[in-house]
C-alpha positions as CSV (number, residue, x, y, z in Angstrom):
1,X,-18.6,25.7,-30.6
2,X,-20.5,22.5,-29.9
3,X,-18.1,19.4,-31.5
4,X,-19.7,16.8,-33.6
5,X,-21.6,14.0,-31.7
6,X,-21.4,16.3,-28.2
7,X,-24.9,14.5,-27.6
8,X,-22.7,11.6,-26.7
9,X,-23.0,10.1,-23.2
10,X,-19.7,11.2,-22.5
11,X,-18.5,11.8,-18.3
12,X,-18.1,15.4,-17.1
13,X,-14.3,15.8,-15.4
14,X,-14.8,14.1,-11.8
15,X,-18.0,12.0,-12.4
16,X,-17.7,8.2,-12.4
17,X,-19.3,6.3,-15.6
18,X,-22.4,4.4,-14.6
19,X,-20.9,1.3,-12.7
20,X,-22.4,-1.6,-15.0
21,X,-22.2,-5.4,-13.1
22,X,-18.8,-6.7,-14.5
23,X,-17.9,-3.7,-16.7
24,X,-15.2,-1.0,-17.0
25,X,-15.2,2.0,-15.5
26,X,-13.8,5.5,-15.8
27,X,-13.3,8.8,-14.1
28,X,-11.9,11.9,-15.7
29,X,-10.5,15.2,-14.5
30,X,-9.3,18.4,-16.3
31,X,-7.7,21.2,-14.6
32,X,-6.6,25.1,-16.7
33,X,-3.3,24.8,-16.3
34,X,-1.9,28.4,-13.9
35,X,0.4,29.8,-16.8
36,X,-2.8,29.7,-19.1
37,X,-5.0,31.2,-16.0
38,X,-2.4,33.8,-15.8
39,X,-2.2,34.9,-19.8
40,X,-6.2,34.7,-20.0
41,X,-5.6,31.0,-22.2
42,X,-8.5,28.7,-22.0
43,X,-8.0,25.3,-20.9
44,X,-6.3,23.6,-24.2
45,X,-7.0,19.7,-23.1
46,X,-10.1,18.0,-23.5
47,X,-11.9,14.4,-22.3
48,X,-14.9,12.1,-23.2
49,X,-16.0,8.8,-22.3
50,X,-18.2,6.9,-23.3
51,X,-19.6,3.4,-22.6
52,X,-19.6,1.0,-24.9
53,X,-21.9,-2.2,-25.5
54,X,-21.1,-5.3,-23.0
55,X,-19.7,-3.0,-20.0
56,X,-17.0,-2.0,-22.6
57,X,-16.2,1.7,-22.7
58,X,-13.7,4.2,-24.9
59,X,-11.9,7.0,-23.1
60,X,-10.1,10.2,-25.0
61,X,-7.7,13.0,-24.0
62,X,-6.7,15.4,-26.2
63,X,-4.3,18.5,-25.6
64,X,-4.4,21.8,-27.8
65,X,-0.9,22.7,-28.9
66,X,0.1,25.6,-27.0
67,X,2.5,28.1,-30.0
68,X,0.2,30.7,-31.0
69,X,0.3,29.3,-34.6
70,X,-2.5,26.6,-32.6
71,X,-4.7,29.4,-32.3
72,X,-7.7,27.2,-32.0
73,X,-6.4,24.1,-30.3
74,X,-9.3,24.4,-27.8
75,X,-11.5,23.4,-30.4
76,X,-9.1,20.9,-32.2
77,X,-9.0,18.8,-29.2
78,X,-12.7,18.8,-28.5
79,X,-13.5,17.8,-31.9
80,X,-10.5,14.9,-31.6
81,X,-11.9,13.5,-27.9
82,X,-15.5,13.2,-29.8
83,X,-14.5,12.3,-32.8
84,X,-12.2,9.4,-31.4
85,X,-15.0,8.3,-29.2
86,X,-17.6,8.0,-32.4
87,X,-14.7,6.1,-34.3
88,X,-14.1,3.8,-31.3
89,X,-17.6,2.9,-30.8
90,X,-17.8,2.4,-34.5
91,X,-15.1,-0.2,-34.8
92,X,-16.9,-1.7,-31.7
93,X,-20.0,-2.0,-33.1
94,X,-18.8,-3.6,-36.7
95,X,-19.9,-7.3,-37.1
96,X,-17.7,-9.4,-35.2
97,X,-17.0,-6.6,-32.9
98,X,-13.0,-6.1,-32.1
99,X,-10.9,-7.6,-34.1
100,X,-9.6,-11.1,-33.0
101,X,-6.1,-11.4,-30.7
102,X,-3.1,-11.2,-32.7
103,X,-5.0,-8.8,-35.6
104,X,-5.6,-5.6,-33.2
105,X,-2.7,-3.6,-34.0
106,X,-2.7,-3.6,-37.5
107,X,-6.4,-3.2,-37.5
108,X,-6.4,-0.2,-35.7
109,X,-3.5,1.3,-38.0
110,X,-6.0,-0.3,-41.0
111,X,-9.7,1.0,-39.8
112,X,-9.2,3.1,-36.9
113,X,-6.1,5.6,-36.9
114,X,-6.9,6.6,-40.6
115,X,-10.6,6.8,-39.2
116,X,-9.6,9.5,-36.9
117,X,-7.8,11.6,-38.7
118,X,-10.3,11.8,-42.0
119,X,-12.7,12.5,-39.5
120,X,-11.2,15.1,-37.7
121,X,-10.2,17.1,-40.7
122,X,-13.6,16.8,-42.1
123,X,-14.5,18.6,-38.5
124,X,-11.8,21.3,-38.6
125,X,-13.2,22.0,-42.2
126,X,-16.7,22.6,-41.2
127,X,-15.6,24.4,-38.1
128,X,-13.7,26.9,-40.2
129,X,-16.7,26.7,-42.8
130,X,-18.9,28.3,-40.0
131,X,-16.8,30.3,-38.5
132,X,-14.0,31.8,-41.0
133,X,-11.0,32.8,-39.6
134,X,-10.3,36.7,-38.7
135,X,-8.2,38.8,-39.8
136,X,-6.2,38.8,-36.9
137,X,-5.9,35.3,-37.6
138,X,-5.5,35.0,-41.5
139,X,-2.4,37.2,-40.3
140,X,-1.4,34.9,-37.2
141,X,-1.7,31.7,-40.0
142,X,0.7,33.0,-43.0
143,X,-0.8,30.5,-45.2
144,X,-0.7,27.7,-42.8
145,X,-2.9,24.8,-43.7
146,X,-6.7,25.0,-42.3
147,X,-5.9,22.3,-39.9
148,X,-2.7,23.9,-38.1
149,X,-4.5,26.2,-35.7
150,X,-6.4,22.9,-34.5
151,X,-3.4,21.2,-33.7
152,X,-3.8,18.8,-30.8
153,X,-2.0,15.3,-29.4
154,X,-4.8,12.4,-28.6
155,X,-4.6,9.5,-26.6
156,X,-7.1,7.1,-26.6
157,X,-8.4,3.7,-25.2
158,X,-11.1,1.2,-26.2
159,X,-11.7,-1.4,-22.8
160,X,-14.2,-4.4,-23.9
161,X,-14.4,-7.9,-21.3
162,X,-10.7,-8.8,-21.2
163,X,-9.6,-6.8,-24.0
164,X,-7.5,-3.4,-23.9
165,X,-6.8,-1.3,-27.4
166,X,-4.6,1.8,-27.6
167,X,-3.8,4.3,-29.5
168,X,-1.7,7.7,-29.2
169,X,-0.2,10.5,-32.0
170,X,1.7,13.3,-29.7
171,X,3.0,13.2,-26.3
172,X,1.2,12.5,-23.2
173,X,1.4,9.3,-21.1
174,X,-0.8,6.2,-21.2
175,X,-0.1,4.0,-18.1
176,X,-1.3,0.8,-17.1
177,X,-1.5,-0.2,-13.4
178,X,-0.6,-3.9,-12.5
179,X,-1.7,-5.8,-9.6
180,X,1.5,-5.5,-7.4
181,X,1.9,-1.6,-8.3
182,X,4.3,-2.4,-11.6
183,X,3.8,0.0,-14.2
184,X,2.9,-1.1,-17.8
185,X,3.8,1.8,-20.7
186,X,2.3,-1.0,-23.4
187,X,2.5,2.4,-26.4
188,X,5.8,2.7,-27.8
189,X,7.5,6.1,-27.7
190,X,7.6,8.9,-30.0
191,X,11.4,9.5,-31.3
192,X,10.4,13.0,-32.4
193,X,9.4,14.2,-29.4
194,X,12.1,16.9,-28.2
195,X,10.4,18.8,-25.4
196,X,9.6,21.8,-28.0
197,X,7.8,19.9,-30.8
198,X,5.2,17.2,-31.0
199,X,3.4,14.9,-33.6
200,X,-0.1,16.0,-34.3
201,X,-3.4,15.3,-35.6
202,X,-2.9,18.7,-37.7
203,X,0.5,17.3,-39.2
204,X,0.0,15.5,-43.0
205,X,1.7,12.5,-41.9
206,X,-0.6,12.2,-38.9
207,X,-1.9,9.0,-39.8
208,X,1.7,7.6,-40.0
209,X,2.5,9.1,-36.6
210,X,0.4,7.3,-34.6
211,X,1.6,4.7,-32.1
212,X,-0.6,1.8,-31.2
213,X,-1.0,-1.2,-28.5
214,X,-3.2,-4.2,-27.3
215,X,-2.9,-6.0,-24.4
216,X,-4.9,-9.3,-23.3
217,X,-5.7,-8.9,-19.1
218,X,-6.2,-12.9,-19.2
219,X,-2.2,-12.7,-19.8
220,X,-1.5,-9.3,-18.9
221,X,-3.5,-8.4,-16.0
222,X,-4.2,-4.6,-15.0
223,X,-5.9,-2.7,-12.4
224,X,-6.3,0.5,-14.7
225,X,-4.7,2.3,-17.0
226,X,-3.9,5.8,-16.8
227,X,-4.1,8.7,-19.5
228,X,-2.6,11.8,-19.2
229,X,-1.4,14.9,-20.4
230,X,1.6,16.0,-20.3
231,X,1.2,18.6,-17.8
232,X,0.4,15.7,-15.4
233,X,3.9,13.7,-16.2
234,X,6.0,17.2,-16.5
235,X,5.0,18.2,-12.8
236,X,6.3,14.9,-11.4
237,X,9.7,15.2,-8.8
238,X,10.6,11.4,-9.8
239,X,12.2,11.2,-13.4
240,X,10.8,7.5,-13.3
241,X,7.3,8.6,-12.2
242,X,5.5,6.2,-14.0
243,X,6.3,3.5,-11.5
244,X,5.6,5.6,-8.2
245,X,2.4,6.8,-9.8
246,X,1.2,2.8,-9.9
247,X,2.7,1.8,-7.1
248,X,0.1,4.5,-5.5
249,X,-2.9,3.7,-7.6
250,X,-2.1,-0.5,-7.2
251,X,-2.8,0.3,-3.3
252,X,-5.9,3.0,-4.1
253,X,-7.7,0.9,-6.8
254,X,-8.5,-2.4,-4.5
255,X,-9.2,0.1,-1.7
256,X,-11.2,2.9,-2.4
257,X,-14.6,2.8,-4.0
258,X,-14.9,4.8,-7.5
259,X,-16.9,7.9,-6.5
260,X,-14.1,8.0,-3.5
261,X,-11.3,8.1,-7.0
262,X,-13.7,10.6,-9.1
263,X,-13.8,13.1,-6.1
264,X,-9.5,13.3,-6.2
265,X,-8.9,13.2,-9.1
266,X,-9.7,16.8,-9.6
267,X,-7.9,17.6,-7.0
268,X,-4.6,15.7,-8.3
269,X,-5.1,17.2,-11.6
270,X,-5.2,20.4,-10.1
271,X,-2.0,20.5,-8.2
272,X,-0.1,19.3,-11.0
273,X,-1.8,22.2,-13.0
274,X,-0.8,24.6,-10.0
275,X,2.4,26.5,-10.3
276,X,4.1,24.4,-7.9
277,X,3.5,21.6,-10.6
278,X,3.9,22.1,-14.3
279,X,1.8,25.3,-14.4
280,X,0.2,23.6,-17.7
281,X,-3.6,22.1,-18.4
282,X,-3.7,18.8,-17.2
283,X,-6.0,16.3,-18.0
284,X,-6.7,12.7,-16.6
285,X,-8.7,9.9,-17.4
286,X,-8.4,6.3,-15.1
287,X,-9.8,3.4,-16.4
288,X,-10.3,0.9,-14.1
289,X,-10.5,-3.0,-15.3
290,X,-13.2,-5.6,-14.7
291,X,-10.7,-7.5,-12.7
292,X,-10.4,-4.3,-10.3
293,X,-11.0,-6.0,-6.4
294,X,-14.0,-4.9,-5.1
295,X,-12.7,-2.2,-2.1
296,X,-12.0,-2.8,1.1
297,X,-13.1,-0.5,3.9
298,X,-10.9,1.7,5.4
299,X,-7.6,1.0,3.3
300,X,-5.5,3.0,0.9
301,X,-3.9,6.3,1.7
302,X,-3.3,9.9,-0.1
303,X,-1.9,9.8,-3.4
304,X,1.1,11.5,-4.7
305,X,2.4,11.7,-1.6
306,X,6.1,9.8,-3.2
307,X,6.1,12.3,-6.1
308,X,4.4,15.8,-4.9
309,X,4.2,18.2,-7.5
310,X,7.4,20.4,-8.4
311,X,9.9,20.9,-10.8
312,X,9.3,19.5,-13.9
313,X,11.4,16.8,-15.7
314,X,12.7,19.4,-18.2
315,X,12.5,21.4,-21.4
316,X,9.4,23.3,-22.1
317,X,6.1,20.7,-22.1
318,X,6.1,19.5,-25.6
319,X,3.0,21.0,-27.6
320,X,3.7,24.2,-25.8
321,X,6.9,25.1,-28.0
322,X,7.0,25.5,-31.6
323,X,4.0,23.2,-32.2
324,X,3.4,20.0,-34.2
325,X,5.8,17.9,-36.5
């Protein structure tokens, strides 16, 4: 299935965006998580970046709710990452561009969330439009609504000069990396989130469900900021990984050149994805800020070396229950 808009210039997992003079950048990874490999699932995550006028740019993960009432997840988080990417660039490219400090959260809940989601059902509708469901699967659904075998979370984040817009319905982490390694969780949480169910794109009160953020790097100044799927935070040792995870990027970011990050970060996804990790997909996307140092030769060591992949935190990795509320 080719998703709407999949002519975009989005990054392939482990490329680096083009690195524009002053501008943000991005690398990306996905990794089929070893549970999946071993029942013959597909990878249910997806990513897309793309770059945005003015050395902005708009990053997207997505993860496919794993129940088997989410038969088609794969697809629903495709079509979200593009469709959140279009919508982004949209709102960008509106006269008067972003809107001004103090007005982005409710404009995103205004314009952008509601955006999203009409979008995206629009794109379920003519998926299932050109490929009708199966028997198998009329009798997998029960009468579930169109949209409930696309289920999927979505996290997503819109980087323009100083400026840093969020936006999140389901689980998943979005992390922002401060200058002396202090991490930054600027979305608030979900309350409904119980390890076995998540909010979704595919719920009727998605719109309502999702949780949004801005943040101003003139006052709040950032290295990066780090999305993630769950299967990344549910492979973490620490229970407070968040911080141990920054305090590792704060010393990588000023050290390491980008194509050094894009070449690990497959490799990080992947042990996390391993069975020694969470055993789920894990996708990553790092954003890395204007302000980001220039590197310095030599520096910076491995990552995750503080919080190598094993247990998970607990319960089953939300999405991967009994699906979406």
């Amino acid at each position: 299935m080719a998703a709407p808009g999949a002519g975009l210039p989005a990054g392939e997992p482990g490329q680096l965006t083009p690195d524009r003079a002053g501008g943000w950048r991005a690398v990306t990874a996905t990794e089929r998580g070893a549970a999946h490999r071993a029942a013959g699932i597909p990878n249910q995550d997806a990513v897309a970046i793309i770059p945005l006028a003015n050395g902005g740019i708009v990053a997207a993960v997505a993860d496919g709710h794993g129940h088997s009432r989410h038969f088609r997840s794969a697809r629903g988080a495709q079509l979200a990452v593009s469709i959140a990417c279009q919508a982004a660039r949209d709102l960008v490219a509106r006269p008067g561009g972003l809107p001004g400090p103090g007005q982005e959260e409710e404009e995103l809940r205004r314009v952008l969330v509601p955006g999203i989601v009409a979008r995206w059902l629009d794109a379920v509708l003519a998926d299932v439009a050109a490929e009708p469901f199966t028997g198998p699967e009329n009798a997998v659904r029960r009468g579930d609504d169109a949209a409930i075998p696309y289920g999927t979370t979505l996290l997503l984040a819109i980087g323009q000069g100083q400026r840093l817009l969020l936006a999140q319905i389901g689980d998943g982490d979005i992390v922002g990396i401060g200058p002396d390694g202090t991490a930054l969780l600027p979305v608030p949480g979900d309350p409904l989130l119980d390890g076995r169910h998540t909010t979704s794109l595919c719920s009727p009160r998605a719109a309502g469900s999702f949780r949004v953020a801005a943040a101003d790097l003139a006052g709040t100044p950032l290295l990066g900021v780090l999305l993630a799927t769950d299967g990344y935070g549910n492979a973490q040792v620490a229970r407070a990984w968040e911080a141990v995870v920054s305090a590792d990027l704060a010393g990588l970011i000023p050290a390491r050149p980008a194509p050094w990050l894009a070449s690990r970060l497959p490799e990080w996804a992947s042990r996390c994805a391993s069975l020694d990790g969470s055993g789920d997909d894990t996708t990553l996307a790092l954003l890395l800020t204007p302000a980001a140092p220039p590197p310095e030769p030599g520096a910076g060591g491995p990552f995750l070396d503080s919080q190598t992949a094993g247990t998970a935190r607990g319960g089953a990795a939300a999405g991967d229950g009994e699906g979406e509320r």
